[in-house]
N, C-alpha and C positions, 0 to 999 in steps of 0.2 A: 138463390139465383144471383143474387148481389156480389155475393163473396165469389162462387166460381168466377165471375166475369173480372174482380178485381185478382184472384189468379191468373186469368188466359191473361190479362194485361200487362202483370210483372212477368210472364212466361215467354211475351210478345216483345216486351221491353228490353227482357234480355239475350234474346236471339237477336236484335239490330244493334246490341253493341252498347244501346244507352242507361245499363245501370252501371258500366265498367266506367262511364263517367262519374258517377255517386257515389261508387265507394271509395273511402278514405282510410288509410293506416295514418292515425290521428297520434300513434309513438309507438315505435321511437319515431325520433325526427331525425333527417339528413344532419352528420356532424356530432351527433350525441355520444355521450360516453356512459357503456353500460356495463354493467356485472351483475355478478349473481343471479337471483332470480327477479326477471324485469317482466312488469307487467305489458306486453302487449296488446295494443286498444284499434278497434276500429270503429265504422259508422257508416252505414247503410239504412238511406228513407226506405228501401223497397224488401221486401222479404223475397227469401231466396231460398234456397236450402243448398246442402254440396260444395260449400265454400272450404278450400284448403291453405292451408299456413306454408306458405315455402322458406326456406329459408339457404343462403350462399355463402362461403367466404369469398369475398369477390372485392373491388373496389368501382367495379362495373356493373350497375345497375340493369344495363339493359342486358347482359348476357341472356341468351337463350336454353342454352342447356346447363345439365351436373345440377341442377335443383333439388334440394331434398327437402321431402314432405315432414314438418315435425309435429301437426295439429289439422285437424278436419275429421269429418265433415262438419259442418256450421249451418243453421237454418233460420237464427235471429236476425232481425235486423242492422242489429248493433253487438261486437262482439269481442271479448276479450279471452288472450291466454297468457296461463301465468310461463313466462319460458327463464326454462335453468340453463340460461348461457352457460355455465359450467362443463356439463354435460353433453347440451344438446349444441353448444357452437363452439368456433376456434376460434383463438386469439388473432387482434386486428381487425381489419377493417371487412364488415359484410352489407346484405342486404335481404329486405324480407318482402316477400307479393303474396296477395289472395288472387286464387286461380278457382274458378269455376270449368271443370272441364280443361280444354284447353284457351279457354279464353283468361287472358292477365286481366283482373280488375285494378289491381292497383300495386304499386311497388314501392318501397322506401328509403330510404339512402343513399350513400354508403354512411354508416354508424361504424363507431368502435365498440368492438366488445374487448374487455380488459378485466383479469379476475385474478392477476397477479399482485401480491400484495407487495407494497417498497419494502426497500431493504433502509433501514433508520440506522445514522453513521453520527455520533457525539464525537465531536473534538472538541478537548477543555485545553485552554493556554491560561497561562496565568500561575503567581504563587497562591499554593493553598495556606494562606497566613490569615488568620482574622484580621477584616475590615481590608485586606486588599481586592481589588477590581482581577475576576474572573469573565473569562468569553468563553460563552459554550454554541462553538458553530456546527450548522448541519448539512452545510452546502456538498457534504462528500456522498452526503445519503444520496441512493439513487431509485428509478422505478421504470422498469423494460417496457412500461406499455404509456399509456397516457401522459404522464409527466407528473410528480408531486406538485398540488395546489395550495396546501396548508401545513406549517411547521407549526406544534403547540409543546408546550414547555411545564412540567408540572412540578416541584419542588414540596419534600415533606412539611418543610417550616412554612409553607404556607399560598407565599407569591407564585400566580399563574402570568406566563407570559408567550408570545409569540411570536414566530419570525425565524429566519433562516440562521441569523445571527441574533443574540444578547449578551445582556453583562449583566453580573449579582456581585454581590460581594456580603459575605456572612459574619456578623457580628458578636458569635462567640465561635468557642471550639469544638467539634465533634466530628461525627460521624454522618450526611446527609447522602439522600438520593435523589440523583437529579434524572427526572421524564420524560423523553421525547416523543410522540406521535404523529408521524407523517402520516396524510392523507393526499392519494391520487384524483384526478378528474374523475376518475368513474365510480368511486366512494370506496375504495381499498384503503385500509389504515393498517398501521404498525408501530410498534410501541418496542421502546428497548429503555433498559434505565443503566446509567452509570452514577457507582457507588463513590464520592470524595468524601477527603479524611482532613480538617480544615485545623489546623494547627495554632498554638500560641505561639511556636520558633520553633524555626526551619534551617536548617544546615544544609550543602551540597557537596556529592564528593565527585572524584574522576577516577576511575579504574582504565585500567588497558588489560589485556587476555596476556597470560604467562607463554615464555614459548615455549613451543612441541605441544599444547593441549589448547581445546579449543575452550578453556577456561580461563578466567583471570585469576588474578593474585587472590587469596583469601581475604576479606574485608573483615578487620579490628576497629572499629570505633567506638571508643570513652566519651560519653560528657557527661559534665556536671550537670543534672535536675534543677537543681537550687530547692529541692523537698528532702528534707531530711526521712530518714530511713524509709526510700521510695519504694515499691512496686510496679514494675514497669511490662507493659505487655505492650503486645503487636494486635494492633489493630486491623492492619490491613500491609502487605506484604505479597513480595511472589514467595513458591515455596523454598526449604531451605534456609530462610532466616531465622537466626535465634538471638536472643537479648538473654542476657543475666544483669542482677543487681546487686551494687555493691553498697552500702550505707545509701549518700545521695546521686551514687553514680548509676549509672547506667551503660553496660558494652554492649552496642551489639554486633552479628557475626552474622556473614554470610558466605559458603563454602563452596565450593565448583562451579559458581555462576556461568550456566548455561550459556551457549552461542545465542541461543534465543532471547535473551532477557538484553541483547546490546541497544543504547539508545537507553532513553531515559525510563528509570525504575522511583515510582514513590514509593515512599513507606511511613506509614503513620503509627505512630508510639505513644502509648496513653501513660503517664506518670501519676503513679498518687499514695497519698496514705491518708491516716485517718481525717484529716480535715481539708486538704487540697487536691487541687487535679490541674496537670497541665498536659496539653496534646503536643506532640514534638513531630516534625516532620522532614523526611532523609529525602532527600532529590540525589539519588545514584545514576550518573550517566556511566554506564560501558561500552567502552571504546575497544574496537576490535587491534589498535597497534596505535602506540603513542611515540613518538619519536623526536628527542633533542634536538634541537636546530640552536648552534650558538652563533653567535654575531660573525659575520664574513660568510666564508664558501664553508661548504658541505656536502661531501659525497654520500649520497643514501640510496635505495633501493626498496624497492616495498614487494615481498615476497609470497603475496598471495595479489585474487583480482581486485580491485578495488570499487566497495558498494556503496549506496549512499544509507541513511540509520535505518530504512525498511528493508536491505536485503536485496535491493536492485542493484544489478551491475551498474555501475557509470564510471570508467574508466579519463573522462576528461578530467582534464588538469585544472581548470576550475574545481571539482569535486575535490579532487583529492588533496591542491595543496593550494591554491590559491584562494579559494573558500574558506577554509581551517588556517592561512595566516590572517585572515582578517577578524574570524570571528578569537581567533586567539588573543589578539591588539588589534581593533575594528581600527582601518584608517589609519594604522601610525607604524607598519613595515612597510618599508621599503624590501623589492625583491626580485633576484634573474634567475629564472630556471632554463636549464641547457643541457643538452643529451647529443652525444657524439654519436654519428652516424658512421660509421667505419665503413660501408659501401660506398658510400660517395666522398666519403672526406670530410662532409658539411657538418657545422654543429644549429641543429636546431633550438630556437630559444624563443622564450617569452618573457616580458620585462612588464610591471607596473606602468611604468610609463608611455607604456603601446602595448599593440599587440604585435603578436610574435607567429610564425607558424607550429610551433610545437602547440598541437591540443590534446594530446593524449597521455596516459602514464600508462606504460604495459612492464609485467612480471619478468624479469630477465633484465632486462636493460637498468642500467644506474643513470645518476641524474644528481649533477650539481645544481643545488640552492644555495642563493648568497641572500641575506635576510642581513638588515643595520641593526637587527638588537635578539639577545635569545628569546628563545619562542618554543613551545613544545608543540608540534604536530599531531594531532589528532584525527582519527578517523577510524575509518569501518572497512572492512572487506570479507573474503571467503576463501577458501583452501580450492586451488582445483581439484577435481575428481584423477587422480592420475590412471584408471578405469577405463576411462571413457574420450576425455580428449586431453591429454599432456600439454600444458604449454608450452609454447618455442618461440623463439625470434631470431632473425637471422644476425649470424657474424662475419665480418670479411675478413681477409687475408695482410692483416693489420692488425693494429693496437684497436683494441675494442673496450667499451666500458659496459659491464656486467654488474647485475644483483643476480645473489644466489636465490634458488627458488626454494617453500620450504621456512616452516618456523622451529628446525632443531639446527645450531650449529655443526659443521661438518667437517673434520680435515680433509687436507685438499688430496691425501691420498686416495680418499674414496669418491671423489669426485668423479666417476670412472661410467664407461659405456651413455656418456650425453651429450655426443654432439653427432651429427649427422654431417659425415665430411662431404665435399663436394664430390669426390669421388665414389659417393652411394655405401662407403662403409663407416661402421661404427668407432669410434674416438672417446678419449677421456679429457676428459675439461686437466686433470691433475698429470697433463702431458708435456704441460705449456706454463709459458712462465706466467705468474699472479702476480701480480701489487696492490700494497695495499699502503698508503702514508709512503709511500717512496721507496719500501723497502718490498725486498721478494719475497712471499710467503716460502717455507721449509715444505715437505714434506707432510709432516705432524703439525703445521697450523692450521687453525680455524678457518674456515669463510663463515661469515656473520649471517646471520637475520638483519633488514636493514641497511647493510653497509655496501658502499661502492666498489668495486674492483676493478684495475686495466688490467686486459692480458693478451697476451701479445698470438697470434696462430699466422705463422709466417706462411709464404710460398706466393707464388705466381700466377697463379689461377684466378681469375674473373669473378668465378660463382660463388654463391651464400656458403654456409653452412650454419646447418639450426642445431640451436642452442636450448638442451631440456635439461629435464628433471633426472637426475640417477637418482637409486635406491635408497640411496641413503638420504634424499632432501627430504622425505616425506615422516608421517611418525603415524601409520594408523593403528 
């Protein structure tokens, strides 16, 4: 009799409403950050039975409808489900209620659910020479949901460390692997290891890409070992390298170096014979066009777009050349770059000692640099697709200044069908007079890769005419 009467009483309790005060979703909590499979908990003094699991993506709590049932019925007082957020929810922000019928006992949130794991990004700076200071930073890693909360650092030789940034530095020469494991707020982790090759002595070379092929020069390099009749292998390389050994020498080779490999390439070289060993290590930068600059004016041209060393456009003149004369002699050229505007008459410039309106370097168009001492130019860019969108820039009805487009030299006879005259028909660049050092290019001469050109497209007319690519600028 007892027991019925404390039934009618939780049965009476919950028809006025007052056990939907008592129950509690005890987790998640408002704000938490979940994955995987999360246990959900509640707590209820009164027994019930019919209790249901809702669950939303939502960032509104109180919404009323679109509920989905993912767990029920329930008849314990106190109750927990194990839920595979995987599965059973979607990424961001939701919310979960116990419903009896249509009565809400209780609701929770909004919670993140997050089951993406980061993406872990190692940048090493630094020489790999023994006993020099290496940083290996992780600030590039990234993670689509909650945010990365913990950088941990593991190294084979030994030392554990942490943090978004560190420094080591390795006190013999080999072969090590360096850890990284980011962990997200909702406990998603990920691991990537990068392989360095820690060198006794370390050399640097400079390559630039041959022209017509989107390869450079073949690389030859000798040095002396200081180990008499050595053995020298590759320990770490992109592919394509090969070394041979000569008594204590050492060459090695590397042949069509890919468009891909531009920007800097290490390579580790183990030297030894029978009683010694030394690690040697190549720091290869390829540079997609390397260009003489001597002391005074220089008319140049740069004949594809211009990228920065990952392969992104950036056509500013910062990138291209006033960046690459500093880091060529940080601080100590002096320099006026200037590009004749044949529409207007104006010449655009920028000078070291202000700033100038000229911010751009565009394919077609030449460009004096006046630089106080020689300097080589260095930099990166890409071939346009002539496919898909042909470069142009306009000409006026004047002396113009030109770079050919295009990394094969050309005579100017075949310089044929690239200009768009203002009168909507087709023209030949090799129609019209060329200069090059003051003198008229012939027939049978070259237009350069690189080099400046005036040339002259007379008449009276107002309007542009664009200035592309013929058949012959291109080499695919």
């Amino acid at each position: 009799m007892k027991k019925i009467l404390t039934i009618f009483l939780a049965m009476m309790l919950v028809m006025v409403g007052i056990v939907s005060a008592a129950v509690n979703i005890t987790s998640p909590v408002p704000g938490q950050n979940i994955s995987g499979t999360f246990l959900v908990t509640w707590d209820n003094p009164l027994p019930v039975s019919g209790l249901y699991l809702h669950y939303k993506q939502t960032s509104d709590c109180s919404e009323v409808n679109d509920w989905t049932s993912i767990a029920g019925p329930y008849s314990s007082s106190s109750g927990s489900y194990p839920w595979d957020t995987a599965t059973e929810a979607s990424e961001g922000q939701g919310c979960l209620r116990l419903i009896l019928g249509s009565e809400v006992y209780n609701t929770t949130g909004p919670f993140i659910v997050d089951n993406i794991k980061p993406n872990p990004i190692i940048v090493r700076t630094g020489s790999l020479i023994v006993g020099e200071t290496l940083t290996f930073n992780a600030s590039d890693s990234t993670d689509s949901g909650t945010g990365i909360e913990t950088y941990d650092w593991f190294f084979d030789d030994g030392p554990i460390d942490s943090g978004v940034e560190i420094t080591r530095n390795f006190t013999s020469a080999g072969t090590y692997n360096v850890q990284l494991t980011v962990t997200d707020y909702a406990g998603n982790f990920n691991s990537t290891t990068l392989q360095i090759n820690i060198a006794d002595i370390s050399f640097d070379q400079s390559f630039a890409y041959e022209a017509g092929i989107l390869n450079i020069s073949n690389l030859s390099e000798t040095f002396d070992t200081g180990i008499a009749s050595v053995t020298c292998n590759i320990v770490s390389s992109n592919p394509g390298v090969s070394i041979e050994n000569s008594g204590r020498n050492c060459t090695l080779s590397w042949n069509n170096i890919p468009y891909s490999n531009r920007g800097v390439n290490d390579i580790s070289i183990k030297a030894t014979n029978s009683t010694e060993t030394k690690y040697f290590g190549v720091s290869i930068t390829v540079y997609t066009w390397m260009i003489d600059l001597e002391e005074g004016w220089n008319l140049i041209s740069f004949p594809m777009i211009p990228t920065n060393e990952n392969g992104d456009i950036n056509t500013s003149v910062g990138n291209v050349i006033i960046s690459r004369i500093y880091n060529s002699l940080p601080g100590g050229t002096e320099y006026v770059i200037m590009r004749y505007d044949a529409m207007t008459g104006a010449w655009d410039k920028v000078r070291r000692t202000g700033y100038g309106e000229l911010s751009t370097i565009v394919p077609g168009y030449a460009y004096w640099v006046k630089v106080n001492q020689d300097i080589v130019l260095k930099g990166y860019g890409v071939k346009t697709d002539t496919w898909q969108m042909p470069p142009s820039v306009e000409l006026g009805r004047n002396w113009n200044l030109i770079g050919k487009y295009g990394l094969t030299s050309v005579q100017k006879q075949n310089e044929s069908q690239n200009l768009l005259l203002d009168s909507g028909a087709l023209g030949n660049l090799a129609d019209y007079p060329i200069m090059y050092n003051g003198d008229f290019l012939s027939s049978i001469d070259t237009l350069d890769y690189f080099e400046g050109y005036w040339t002259l497209i007379p008449g009276d007319v107002d309007g542009s005419i664009a200035y592309t690519i013929s058949e012959a600028d291109y080499n695919y």
